[in-house]
PLY file of the C-alpha trace (Angstrom):
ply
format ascii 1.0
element vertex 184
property float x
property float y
property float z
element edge 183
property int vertex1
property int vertex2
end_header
171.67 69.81 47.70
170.93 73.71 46.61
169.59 72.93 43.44
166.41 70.57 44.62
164.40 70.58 47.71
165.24 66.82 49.15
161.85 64.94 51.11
164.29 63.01 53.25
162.87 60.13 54.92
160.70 59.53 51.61
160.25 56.06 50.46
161.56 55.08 46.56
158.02 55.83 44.24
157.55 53.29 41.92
157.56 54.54 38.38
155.80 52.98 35.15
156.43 54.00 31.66
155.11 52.10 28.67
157.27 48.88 29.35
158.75 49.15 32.63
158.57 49.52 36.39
160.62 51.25 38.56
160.76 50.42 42.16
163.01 50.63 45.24
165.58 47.84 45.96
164.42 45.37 48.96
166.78 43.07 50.64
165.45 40.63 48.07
166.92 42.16 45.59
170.72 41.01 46.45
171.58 38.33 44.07
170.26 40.69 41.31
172.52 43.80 42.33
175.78 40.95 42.79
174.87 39.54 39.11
174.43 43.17 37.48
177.76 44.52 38.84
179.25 41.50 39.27
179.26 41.12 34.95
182.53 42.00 33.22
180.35 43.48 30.42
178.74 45.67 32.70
181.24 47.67 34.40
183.63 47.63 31.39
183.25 51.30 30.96
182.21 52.03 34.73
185.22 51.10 36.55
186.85 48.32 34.30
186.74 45.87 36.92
183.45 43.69 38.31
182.16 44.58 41.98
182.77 41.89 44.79
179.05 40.75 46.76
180.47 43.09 49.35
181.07 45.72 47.11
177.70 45.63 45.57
175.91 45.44 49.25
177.66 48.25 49.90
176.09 49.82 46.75
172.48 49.01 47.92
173.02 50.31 51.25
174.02 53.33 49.27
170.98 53.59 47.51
168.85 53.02 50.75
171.02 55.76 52.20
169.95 58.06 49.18
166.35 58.06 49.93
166.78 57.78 53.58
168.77 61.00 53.80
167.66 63.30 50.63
164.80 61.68 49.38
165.33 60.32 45.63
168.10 57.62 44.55
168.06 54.78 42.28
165.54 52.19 41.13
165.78 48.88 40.51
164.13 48.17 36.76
161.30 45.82 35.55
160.02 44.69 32.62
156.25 45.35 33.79
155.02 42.52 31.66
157.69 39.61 32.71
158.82 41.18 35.63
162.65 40.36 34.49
164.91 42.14 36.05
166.61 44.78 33.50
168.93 47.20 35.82
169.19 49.94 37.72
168.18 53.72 36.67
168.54 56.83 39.60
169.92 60.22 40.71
172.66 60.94 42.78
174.46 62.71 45.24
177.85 60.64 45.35
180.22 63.67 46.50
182.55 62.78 43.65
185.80 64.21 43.91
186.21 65.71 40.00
186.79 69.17 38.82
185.04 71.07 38.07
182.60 69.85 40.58
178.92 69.84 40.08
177.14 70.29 43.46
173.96 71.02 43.50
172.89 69.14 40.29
172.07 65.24 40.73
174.08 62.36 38.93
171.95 60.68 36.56
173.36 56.95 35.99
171.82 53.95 34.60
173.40 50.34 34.27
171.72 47.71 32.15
171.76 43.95 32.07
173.71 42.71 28.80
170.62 40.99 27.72
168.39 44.31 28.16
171.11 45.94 25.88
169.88 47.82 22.62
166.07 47.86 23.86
165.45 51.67 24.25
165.21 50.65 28.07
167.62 52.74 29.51
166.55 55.72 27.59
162.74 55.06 28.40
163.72 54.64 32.23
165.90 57.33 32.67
163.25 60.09 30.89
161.39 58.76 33.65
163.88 59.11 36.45
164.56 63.05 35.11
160.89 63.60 35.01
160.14 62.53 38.32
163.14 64.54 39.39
162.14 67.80 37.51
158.45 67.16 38.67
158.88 66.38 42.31
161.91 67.51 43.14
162.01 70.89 41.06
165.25 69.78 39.78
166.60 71.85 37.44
170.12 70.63 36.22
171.60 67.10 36.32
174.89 65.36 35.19
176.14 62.24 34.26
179.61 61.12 33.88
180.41 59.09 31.25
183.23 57.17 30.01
183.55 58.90 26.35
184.21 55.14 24.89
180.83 54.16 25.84
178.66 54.63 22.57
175.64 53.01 24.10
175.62 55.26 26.83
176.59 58.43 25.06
173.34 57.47 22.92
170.80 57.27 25.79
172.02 60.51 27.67
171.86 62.59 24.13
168.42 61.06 23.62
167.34 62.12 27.53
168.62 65.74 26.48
172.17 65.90 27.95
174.70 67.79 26.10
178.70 67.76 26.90
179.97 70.65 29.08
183.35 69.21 29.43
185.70 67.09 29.55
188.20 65.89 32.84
190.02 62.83 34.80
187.95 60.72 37.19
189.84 58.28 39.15
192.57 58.24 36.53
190.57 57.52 33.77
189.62 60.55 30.84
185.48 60.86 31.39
182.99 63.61 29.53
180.48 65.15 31.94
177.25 66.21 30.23
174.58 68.36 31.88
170.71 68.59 31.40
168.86 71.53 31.92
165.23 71.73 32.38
163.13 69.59 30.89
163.73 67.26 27.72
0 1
1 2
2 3
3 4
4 5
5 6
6 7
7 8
8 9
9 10
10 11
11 12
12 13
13 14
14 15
15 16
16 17
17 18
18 19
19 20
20 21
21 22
22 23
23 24
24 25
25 26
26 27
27 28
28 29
29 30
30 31
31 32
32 33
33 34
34 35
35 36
36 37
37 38
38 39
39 40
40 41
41 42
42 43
43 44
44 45
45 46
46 47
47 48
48 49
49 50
50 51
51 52
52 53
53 54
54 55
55 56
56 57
57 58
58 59
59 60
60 61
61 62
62 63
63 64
64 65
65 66
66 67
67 68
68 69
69 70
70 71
71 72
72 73
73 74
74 75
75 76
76 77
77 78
78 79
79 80
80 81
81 82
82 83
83 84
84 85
85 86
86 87
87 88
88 89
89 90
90 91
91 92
92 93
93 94
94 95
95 96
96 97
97 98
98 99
99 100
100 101
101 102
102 103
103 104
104 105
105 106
106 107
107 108
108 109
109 110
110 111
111 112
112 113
113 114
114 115
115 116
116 117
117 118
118 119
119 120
120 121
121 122
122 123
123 124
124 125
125 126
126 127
127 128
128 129
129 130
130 131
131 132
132 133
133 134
134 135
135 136
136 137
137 138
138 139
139 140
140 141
141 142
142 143
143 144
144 145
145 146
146 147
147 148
148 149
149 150
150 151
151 152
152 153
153 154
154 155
155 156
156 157
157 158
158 159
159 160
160 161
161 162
162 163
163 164
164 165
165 166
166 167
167 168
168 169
169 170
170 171
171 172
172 173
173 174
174 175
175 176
176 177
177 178
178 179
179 180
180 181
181 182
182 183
């Protein structure tokens, strides 16, 4: 990526803010990947359709793959008190084919449990995500894609300082991209 310096090789940090933990996924951490993507109300506005065990293996192989080969990725999230499972928070390089493209600048994405829903978790884990990303990686733009539907989400990106650069297709569907530059 020309935008950041990767550390590939370099193991997940774990992250803590006030309420949560961030951490890297372990083999462990399966049945909780299957049940997140495997929930209708989860990928309603990601791809419409729930992710098969396979598909979400594949997904955590991804994410080893991340930090194996450029050095930051996703985390799996934890209440730091309970030590429930709430989701996934990270940063991306998932070659997307969309126009316009945006390489160079890591995907920020975040997927919550239904039950973590409405907490100010996602917002309070992905500040911490982008920070670690601005602080250790130098990063100094990211993007998400989001599904313009998607209220919730919309929310917790304009609270982590994204604004809207445009608007395109993704896989057939109509998505905004919104871009963050420097810090929040």
């Amino acid at each position: 990526m020309s935008d950041i310096e990767a550390k590939a090789g370099a193991a997940a940090p774990v992250l803590k803010t006030e309420r949560l933990t961030l951490r890297g996924h372990g083999l462990e951490d399966y049945k909780k990947t299957v049940s997140l993507w495997g929930d209708a109300r989860v990928t309603r506005y990601i791809s419409g359709k729930p992710s098969s065990p396979s598909e979400s293996w594949a997904r955590m192989m991804n994410y080893a793959g991340h930090w194996a080969l450029l050095g930051f990725g996703y985390w799996l999230v934890e209440e730091s008190e309970s030590g429930r499972f709430v989701g996934e928070v990270g940063l991306a390089d998932f070659k997307r084919d969309i126009k316009p493209d945006f390489e160079g600048a890591p995907e920020a994405g975040w997927v919550l449990t239904p039950s973590a829903h409405g907490k100010g978790y996602a917002t309070e884990a992905v500040r911490a995500a982008l920070t670690w990303g601005e602080e250790t990686l130098g990063m100094k733009r990211s993007v998400c894609i989001l599904d313009p539907q998607n209220d919730a989400s919309v929310r917790v990106a304009d609270k982590c300082g994204f604004t809207f650069f445009t608007e395109t297709e993704f896989m057939g569907d109509r998505v905004v991209l919104m871009e963050r530059l420097g810090k929040f």
